[in-house]
N, CA, C and O of each residue as an XYZ file, in Angstrom:
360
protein
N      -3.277    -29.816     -3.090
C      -2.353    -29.005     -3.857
C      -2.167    -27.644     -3.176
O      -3.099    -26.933     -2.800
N      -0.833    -27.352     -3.055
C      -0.610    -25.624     -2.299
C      -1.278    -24.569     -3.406
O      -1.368    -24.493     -4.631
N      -1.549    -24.065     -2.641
C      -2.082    -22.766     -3.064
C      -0.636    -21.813     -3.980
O       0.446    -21.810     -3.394
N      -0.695    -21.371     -4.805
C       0.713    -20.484     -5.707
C       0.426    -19.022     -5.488
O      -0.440    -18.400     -6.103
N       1.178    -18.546     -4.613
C       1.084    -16.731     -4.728
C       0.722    -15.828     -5.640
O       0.830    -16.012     -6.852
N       0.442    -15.189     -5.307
C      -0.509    -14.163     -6.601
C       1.382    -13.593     -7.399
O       1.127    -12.568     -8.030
N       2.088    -13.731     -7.462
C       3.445    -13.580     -8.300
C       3.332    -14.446     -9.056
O       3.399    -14.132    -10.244
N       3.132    -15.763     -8.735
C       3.906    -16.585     -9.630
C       2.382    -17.031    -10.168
O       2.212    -18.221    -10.431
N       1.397    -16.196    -10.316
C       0.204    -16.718    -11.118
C       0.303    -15.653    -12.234
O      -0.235    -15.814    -13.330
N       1.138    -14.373    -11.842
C       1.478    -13.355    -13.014
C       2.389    -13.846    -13.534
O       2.165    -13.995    -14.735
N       3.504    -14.245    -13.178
C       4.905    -15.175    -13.961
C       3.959    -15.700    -15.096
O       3.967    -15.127    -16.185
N       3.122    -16.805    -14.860
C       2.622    -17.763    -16.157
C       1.957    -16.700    -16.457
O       3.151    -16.400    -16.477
N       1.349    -15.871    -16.695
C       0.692    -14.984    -17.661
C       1.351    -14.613    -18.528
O       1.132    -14.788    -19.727
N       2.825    -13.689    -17.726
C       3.708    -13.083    -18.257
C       4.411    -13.535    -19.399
O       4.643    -12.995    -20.481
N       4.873    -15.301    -18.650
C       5.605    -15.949    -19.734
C       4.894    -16.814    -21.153
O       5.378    -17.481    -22.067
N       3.201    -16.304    -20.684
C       2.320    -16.612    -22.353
C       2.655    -15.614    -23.455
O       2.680    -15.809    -24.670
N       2.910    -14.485    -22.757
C       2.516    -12.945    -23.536
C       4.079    -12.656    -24.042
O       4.136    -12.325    -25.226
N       5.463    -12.733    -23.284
C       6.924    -12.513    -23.640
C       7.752    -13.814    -24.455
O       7.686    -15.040    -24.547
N       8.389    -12.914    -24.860
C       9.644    -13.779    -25.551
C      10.353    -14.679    -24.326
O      10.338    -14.323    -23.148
N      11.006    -15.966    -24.843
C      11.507    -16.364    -23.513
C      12.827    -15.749    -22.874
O      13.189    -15.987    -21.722
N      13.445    -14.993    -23.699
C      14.669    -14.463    -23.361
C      14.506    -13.516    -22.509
O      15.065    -13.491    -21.413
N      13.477    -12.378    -23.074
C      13.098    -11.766    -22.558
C      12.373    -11.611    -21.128
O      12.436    -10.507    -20.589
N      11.670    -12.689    -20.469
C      11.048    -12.937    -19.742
C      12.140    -13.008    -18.497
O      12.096    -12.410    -17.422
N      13.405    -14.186    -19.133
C      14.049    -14.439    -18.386
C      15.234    -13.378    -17.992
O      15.735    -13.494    -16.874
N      15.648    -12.462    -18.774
C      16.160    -11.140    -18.042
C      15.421    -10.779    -17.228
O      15.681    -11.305    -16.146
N      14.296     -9.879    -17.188
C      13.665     -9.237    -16.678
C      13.037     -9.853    -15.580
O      13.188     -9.255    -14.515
N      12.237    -11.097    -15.546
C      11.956    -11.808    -14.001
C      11.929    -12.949    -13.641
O      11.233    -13.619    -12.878
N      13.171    -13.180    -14.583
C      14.099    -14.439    -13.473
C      14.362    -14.240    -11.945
O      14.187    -15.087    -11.069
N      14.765    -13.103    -11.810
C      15.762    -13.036    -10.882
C      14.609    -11.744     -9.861
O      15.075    -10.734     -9.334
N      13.358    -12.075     -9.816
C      12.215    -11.248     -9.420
C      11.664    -12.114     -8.103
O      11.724    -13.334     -8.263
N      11.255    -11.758     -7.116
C      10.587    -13.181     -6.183
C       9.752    -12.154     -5.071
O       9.918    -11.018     -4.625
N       8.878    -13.130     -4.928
C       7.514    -12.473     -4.181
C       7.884    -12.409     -2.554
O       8.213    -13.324     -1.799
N       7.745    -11.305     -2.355
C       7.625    -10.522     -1.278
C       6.534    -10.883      0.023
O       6.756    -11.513      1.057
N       5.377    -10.279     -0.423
C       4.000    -10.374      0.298
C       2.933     -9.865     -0.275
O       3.176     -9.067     -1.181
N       1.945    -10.048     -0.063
C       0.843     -9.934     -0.498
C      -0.189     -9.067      0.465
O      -0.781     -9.964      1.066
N      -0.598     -8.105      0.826
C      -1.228     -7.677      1.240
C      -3.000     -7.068      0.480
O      -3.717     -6.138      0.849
N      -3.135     -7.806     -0.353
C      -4.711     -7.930     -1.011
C      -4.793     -6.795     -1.543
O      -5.386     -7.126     -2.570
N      -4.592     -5.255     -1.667
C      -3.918     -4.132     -2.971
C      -2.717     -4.275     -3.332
O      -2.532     -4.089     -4.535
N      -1.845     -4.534     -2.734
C      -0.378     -4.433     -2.880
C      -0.213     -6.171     -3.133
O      -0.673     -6.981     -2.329
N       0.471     -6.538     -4.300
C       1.602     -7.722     -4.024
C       3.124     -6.984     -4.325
O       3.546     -6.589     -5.411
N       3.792     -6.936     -2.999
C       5.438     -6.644     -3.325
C       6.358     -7.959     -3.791
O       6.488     -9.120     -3.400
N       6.849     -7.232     -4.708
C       7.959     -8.450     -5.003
C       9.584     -7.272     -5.540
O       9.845     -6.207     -6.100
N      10.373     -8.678     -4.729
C      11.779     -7.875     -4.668
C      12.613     -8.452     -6.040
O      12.915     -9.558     -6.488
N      12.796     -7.069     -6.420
C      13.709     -7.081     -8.034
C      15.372     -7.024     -7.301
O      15.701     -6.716     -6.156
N      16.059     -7.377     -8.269
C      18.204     -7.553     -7.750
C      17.891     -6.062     -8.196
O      17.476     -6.061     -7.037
N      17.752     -5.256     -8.522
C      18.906     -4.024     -8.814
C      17.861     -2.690     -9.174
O      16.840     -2.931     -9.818
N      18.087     -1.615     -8.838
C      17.248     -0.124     -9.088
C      16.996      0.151    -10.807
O      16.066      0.892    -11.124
N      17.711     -0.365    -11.696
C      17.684     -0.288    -12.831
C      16.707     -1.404    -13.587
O      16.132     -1.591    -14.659
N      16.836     -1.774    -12.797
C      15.427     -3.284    -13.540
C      14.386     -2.624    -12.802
O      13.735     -1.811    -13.457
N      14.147     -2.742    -11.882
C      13.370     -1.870    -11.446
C      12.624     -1.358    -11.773
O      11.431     -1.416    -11.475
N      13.636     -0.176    -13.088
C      12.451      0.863    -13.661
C      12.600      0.182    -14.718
O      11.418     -0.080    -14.938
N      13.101     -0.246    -15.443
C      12.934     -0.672    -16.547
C      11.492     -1.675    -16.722
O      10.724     -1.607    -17.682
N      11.361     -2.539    -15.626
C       9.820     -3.436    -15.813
C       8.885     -2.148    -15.611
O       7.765     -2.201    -16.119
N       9.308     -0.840    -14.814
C       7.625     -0.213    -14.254
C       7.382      0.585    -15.830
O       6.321      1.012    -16.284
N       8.825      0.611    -16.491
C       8.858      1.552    -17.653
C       8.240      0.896    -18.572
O       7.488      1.554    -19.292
N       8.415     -1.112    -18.910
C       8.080     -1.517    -20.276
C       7.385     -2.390    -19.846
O       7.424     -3.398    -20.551
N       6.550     -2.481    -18.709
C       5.902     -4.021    -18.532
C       4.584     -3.428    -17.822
O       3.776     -4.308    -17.523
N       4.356     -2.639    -17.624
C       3.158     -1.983    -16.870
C       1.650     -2.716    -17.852
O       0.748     -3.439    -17.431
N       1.811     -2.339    -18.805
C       0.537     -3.291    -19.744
C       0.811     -4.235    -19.202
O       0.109     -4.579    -18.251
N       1.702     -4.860    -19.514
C       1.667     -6.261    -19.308
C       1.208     -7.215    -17.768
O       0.589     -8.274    -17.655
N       1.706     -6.472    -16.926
C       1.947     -6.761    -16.186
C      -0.205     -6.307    -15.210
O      -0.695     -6.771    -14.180
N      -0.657     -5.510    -16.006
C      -1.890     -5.056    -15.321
C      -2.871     -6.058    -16.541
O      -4.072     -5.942    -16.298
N      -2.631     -6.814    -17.537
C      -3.432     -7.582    -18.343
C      -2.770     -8.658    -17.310
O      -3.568     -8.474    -16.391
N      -1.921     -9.602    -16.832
C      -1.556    -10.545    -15.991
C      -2.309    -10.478    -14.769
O      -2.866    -11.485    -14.330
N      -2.353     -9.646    -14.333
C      -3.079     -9.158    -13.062
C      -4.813     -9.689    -13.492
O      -5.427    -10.663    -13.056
N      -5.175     -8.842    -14.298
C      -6.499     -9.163    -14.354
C      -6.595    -10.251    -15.040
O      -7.581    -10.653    -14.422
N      -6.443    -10.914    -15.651
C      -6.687    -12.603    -15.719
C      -6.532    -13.596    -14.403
O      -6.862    -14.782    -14.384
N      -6.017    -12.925    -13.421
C      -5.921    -14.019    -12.307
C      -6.919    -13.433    -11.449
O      -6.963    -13.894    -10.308
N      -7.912    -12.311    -11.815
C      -9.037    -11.916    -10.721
C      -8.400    -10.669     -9.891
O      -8.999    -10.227     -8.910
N      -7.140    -10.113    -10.331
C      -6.756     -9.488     -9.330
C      -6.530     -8.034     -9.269
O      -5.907     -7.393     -8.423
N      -7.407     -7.468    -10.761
C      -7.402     -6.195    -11.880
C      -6.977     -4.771    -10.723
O      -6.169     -3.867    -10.937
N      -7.945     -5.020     -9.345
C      -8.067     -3.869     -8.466
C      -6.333     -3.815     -7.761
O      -5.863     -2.802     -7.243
N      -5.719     -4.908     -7.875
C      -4.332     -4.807     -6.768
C      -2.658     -4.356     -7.995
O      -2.419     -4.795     -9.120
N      -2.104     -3.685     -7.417
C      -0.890     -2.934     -7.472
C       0.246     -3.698     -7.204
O       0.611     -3.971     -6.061
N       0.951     -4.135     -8.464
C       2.716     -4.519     -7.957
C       3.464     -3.991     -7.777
O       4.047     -3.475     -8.731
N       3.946     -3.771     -6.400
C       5.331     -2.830     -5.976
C       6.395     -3.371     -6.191
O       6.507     -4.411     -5.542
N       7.482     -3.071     -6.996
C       8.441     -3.388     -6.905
C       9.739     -3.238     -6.344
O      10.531     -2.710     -7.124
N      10.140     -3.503     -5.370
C      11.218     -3.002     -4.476
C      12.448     -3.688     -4.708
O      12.365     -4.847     -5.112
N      13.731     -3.112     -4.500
C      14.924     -3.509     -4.948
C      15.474     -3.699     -3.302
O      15.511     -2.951     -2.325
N      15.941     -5.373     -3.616
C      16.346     -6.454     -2.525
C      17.319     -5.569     -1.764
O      18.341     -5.066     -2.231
N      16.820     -5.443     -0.427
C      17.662     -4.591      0.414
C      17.358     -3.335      0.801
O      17.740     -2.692      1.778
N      16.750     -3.109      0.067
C      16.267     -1.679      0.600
C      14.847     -1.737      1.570
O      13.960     -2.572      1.390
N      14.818     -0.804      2.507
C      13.728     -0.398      3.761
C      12.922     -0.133      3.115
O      13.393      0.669      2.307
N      11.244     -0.399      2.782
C      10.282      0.678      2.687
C      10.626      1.909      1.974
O      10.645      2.297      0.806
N      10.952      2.475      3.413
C      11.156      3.810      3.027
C      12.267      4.366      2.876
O      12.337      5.509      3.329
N      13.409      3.838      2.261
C      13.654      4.277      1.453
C      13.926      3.874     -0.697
O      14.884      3.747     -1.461
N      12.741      3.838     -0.768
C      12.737      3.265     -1.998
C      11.802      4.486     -2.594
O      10.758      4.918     -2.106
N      12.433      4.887     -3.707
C      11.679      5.975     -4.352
C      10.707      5.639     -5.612
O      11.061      5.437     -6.774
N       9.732      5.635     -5.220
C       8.812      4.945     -6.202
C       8.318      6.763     -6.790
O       8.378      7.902     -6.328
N       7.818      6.050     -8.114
C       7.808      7.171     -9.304
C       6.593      7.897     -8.305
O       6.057      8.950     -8.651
């Protein structure tokens, strides 16, 4: 059996804990980046979702984290298309 990226082991967390509607606005349209063992990046469609998950999903999203073993690592969220640097994180 393949191994599933540390994203889509927060997805099923996510989608125990959210509404399904809800889930599916917000990270449908979300997909994993890379993983670098503090950091998993994953690229969001648009600057406004963006903040909106770092604004209303941060619990959520750090209780998902630590159920998969992974409490110490950080989700960056970067909006598809943009460099590194230039993405203005809070």
């Amino acid at each position: 059996m393949e191994a599933r990226n540390p994203w889509e082991q927060v997805l099923e967390q996510l989608r125990q804990s959210l509404d399904g509607e809800e889930f599916r606005r917000w990270f449908s349209q979300c997909s994993f980046a890379f993983d670098s063992g503090d950091h998993i990046t994953v690229w969001v469609p648009t600057e406004p979702a963006r903040r909106h998950i770092v604004a209303n999903y941060a619990d959520h999203l750090e209780r998902a984290l630590a159920a998969i073993d992974r409490s110490r690592s950080y989700i960056r969220f970067v909006v598809s298309g943009y460099a590194e640097d230039e993405d203005d994180e809070e």
